[in-house]
C-alpha positions as CSV (number, residue, x, y, z in Angstrom):
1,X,13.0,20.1,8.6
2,X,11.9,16.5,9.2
3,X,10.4,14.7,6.7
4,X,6.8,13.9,6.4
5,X,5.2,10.4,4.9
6,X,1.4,9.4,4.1
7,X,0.7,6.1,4.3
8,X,-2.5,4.5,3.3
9,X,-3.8,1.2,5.3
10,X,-1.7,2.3,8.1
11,X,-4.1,0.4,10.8
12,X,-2.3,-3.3,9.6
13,X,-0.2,-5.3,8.3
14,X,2.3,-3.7,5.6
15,X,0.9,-0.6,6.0
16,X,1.3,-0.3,10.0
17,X,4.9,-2.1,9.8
18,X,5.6,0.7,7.2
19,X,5.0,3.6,9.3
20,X,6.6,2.3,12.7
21,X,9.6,1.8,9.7
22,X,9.7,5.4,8.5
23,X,9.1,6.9,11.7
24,X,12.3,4.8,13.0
25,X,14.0,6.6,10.6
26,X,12.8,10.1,11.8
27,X,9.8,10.7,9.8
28,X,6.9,12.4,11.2
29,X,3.8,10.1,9.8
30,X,0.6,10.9,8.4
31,X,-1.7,7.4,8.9
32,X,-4.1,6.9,6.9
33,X,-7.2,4.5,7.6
34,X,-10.4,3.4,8.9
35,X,-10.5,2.0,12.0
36,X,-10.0,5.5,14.1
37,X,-8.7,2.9,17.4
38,X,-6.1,1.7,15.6
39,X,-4.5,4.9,14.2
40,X,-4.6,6.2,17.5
41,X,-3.0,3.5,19.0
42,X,0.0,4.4,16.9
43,X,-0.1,8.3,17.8
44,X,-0.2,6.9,21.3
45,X,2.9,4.6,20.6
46,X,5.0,7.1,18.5
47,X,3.7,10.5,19.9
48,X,1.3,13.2,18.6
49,X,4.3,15.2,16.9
50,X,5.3,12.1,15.3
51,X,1.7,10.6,14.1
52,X,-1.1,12.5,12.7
53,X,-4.3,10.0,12.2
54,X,-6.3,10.6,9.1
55,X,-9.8,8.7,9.1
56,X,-11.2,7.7,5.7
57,X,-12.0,4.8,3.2
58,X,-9.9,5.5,0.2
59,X,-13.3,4.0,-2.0
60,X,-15.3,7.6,-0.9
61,X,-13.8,10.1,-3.3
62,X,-15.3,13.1,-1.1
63,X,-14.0,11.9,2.3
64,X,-10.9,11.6,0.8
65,X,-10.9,14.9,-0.6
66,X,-12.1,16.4,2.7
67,X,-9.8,14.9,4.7
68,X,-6.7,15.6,2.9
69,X,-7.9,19.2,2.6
70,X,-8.4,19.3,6.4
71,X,-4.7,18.6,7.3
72,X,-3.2,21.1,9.6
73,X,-0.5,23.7,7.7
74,X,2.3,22.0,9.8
75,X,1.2,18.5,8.2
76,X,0.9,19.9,4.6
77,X,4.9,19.3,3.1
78,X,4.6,15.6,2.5
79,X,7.3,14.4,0.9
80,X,6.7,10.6,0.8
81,X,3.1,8.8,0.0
82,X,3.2,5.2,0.4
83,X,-0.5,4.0,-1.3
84,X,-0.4,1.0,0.4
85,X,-4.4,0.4,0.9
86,X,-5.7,-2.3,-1.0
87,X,-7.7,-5.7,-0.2
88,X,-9.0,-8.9,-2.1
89,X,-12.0,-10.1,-1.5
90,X,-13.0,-13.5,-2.6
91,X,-11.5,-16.8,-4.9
92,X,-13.5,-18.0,-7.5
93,X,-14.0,-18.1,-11.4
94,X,-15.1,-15.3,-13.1
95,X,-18.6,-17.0,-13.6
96,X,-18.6,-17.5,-9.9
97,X,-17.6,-14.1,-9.1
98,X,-19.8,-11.7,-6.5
99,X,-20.0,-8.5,-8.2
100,X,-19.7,-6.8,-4.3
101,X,-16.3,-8.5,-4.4
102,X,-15.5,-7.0,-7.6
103,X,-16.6,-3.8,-6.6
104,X,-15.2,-3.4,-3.9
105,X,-11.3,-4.2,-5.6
106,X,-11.6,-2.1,-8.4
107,X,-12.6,0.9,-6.0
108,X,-10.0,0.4,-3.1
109,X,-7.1,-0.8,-5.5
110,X,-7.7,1.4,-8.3
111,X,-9.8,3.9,-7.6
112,X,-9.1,4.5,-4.0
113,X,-5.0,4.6,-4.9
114,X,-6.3,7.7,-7.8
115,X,-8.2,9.6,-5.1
116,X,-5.4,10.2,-2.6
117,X,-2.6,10.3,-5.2
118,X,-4.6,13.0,-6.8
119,X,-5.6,15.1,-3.0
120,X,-1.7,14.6,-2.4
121,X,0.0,15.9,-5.0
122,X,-0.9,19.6,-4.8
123,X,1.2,19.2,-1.4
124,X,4.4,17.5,-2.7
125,X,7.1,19.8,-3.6
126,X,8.3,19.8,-7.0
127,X,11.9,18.1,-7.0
128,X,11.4,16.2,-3.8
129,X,8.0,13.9,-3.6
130,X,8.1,10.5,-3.7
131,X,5.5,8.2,-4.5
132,X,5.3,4.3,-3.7
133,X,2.8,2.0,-5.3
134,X,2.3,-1.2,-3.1
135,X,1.5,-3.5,-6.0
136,X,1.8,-7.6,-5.8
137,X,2.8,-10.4,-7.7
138,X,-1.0,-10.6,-9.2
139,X,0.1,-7.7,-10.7
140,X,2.9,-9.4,-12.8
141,X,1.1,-12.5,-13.6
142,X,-2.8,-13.9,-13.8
143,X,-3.6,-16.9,-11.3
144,X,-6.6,-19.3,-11.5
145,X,-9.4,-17.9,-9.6
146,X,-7.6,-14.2,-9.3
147,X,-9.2,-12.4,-12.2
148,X,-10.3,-9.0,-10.8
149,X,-7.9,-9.3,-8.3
150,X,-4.9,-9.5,-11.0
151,X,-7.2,-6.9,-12.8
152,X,-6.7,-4.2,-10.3
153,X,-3.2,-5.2,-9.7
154,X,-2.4,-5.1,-13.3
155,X,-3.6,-1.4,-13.1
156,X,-1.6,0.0,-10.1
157,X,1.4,-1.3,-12.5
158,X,0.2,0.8,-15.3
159,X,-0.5,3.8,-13.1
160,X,3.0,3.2,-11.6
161,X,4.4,3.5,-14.8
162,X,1.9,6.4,-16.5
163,X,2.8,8.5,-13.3
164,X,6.4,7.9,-13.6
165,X,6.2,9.4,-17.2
166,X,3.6,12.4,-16.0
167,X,5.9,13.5,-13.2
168,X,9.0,13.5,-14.4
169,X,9.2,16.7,-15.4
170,X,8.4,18.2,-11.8
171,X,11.0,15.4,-10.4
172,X,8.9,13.3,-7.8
173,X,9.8,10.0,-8.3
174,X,7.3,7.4,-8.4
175,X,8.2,3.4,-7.3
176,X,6.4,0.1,-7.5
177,X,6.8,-2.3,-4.9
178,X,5.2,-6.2,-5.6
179,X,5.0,-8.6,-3.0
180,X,4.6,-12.3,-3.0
181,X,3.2,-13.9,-0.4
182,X,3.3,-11.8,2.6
183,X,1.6,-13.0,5.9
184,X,-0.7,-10.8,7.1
185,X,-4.8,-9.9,7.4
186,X,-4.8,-10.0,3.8
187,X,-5.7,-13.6,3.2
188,X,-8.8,-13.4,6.1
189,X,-9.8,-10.6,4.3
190,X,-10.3,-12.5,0.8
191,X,-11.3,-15.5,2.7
192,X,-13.9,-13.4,4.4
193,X,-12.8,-13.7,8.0
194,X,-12.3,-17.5,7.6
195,X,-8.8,-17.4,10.0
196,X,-8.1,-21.7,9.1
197,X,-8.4,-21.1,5.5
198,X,-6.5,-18.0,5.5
199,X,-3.5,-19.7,7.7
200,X,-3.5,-22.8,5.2
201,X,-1.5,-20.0,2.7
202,X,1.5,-19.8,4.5
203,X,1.7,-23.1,6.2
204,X,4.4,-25.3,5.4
205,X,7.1,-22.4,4.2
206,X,8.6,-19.5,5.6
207,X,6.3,-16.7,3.5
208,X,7.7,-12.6,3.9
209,X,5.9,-10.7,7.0
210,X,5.1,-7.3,7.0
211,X,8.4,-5.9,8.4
212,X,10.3,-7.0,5.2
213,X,8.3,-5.1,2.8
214,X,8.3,-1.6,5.2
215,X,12.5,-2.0,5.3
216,X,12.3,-2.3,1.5
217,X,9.5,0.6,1.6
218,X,12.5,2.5,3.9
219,X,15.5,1.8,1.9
220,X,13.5,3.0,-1.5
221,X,12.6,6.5,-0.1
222,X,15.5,6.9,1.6
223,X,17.8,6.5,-1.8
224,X,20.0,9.6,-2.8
225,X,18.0,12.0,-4.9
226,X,19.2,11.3,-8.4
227,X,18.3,7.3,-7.6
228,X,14.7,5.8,-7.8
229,X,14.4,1.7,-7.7
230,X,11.4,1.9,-9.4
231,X,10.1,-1.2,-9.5
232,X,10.8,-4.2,-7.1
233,X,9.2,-8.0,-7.6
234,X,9.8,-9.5,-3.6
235,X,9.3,-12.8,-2.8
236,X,10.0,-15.2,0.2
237,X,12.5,-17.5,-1.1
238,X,10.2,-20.4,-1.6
239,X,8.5,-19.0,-3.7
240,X,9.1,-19.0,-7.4
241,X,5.8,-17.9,-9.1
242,X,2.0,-16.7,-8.4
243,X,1.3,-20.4,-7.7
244,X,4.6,-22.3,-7.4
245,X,5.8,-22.2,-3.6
246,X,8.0,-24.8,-2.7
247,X,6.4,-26.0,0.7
248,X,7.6,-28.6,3.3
């Protein structure tokens, strides 16, 4: 039986490279996001048996819940969920901090990550899920300016860890993956659609795109059963911390 995957913020960036990845490798893809165009732009690439687009912002805990609910019986044996949505908005103090910015990290990163985690399980089968937790760097370490950020980041590490202990016993595995500086929307995002700004962070040094963190994503799930890498700090080779990068 093929395998199935969710991934989360499959419309860009790590989370788009990610299913094109596992789908590569013979996985029939659930992707997850909320620009509808976009996921069906993939179906259309990859095929309506290989792609089934679920619509939804992961920060509305009903539309979560309904959309999960809604999938088809054929879609329903997911074995791999890749919780790969997440987003920083804005750099500043705390003092200086917009509390829509703060809001809107703590309920994609944290909260967002809870609500599909929680609609998924019920479909994983006990002795063969796999979960993966796209965490970051800001989750290892507190930068100048990245307070909530770091905040939520800090908190997919602990969930990544408390669900590793709570499911255990019904042997799904549950992995962390942390990325440095990886080129992609994220940065316009934070810097609020502000593409010079944003390109100014990966200038000057080669940073990690997308397609390195969906091969790592790959080789994780794909692991022999009694294996799970279950945590992974990955970093373009220039850098060395949060706010050391060695650039030209």
């Amino acid at each position: 039986m093929t395998k199935i995957a969710f991934v989360t913020g499959a419309t860009s960036g790590i989370g788009l490279a990610t299913a094109l990845e596992l789908a590569s490798k013979g996985y029939r893809i659930i992707a997850a996001g909320r620009r509808l165009e976009r996921l069906q732009e993939l179906q259309q690439k990859l095929g309506e048996e290989s792609v089934y687009p679920l619509t939804f912002d992961v920060r509305n805990k009903e539309a979560v819940l309904q959309a999960i609910a809604s999938l088809p019986q054929e879609w329903r044996n997911i074995e791999v969920l890749i919780n790969n949505a997440g987003n920083a908005h804005g750099l500043a103090p705390v003092q200086e901090g917009a509390l829509e910015d703060w809001d809107a990290m703590i309920d994609i990163n944290v909260k967002g990550l809870l609500y599909v985690t929680k609609a998924v399980l019920p479909f994983m089968q006990q002795g063969r899920g796999h979960i993966v937790n796209v965490g970051s760097i800001a989750g290892k370490e507190v930068y100048p300016n990245g307070n909530v950020y770091c905040a939520s980041k800090h908190a997919v590490d602990a969930l990544s860890k408390a669900m590793r202990i709570d499911l255990v016993q019904q042997g799904i595995k549950v992995s962390e993956v942390n990325p440095g500086a990886v080129e992609t929307e994220f940065s316009e995002v934070r810097f609020k659609g502000d593409k010079e700004r944003a390109a100014t962070v990966y200038q000057g040094y080669e940073p990690l795109q997308a397609q390195d963190i969906a091969e790592l994503i790959s080789f994780i799930v794909t692991r022999p059963a009694h294996v799970n890498l279950a945590e992974v700090l990955v970093l373009p080779t220039a850098q060395a911390s949060s706010t050391i990068i060695k650039k030209q």
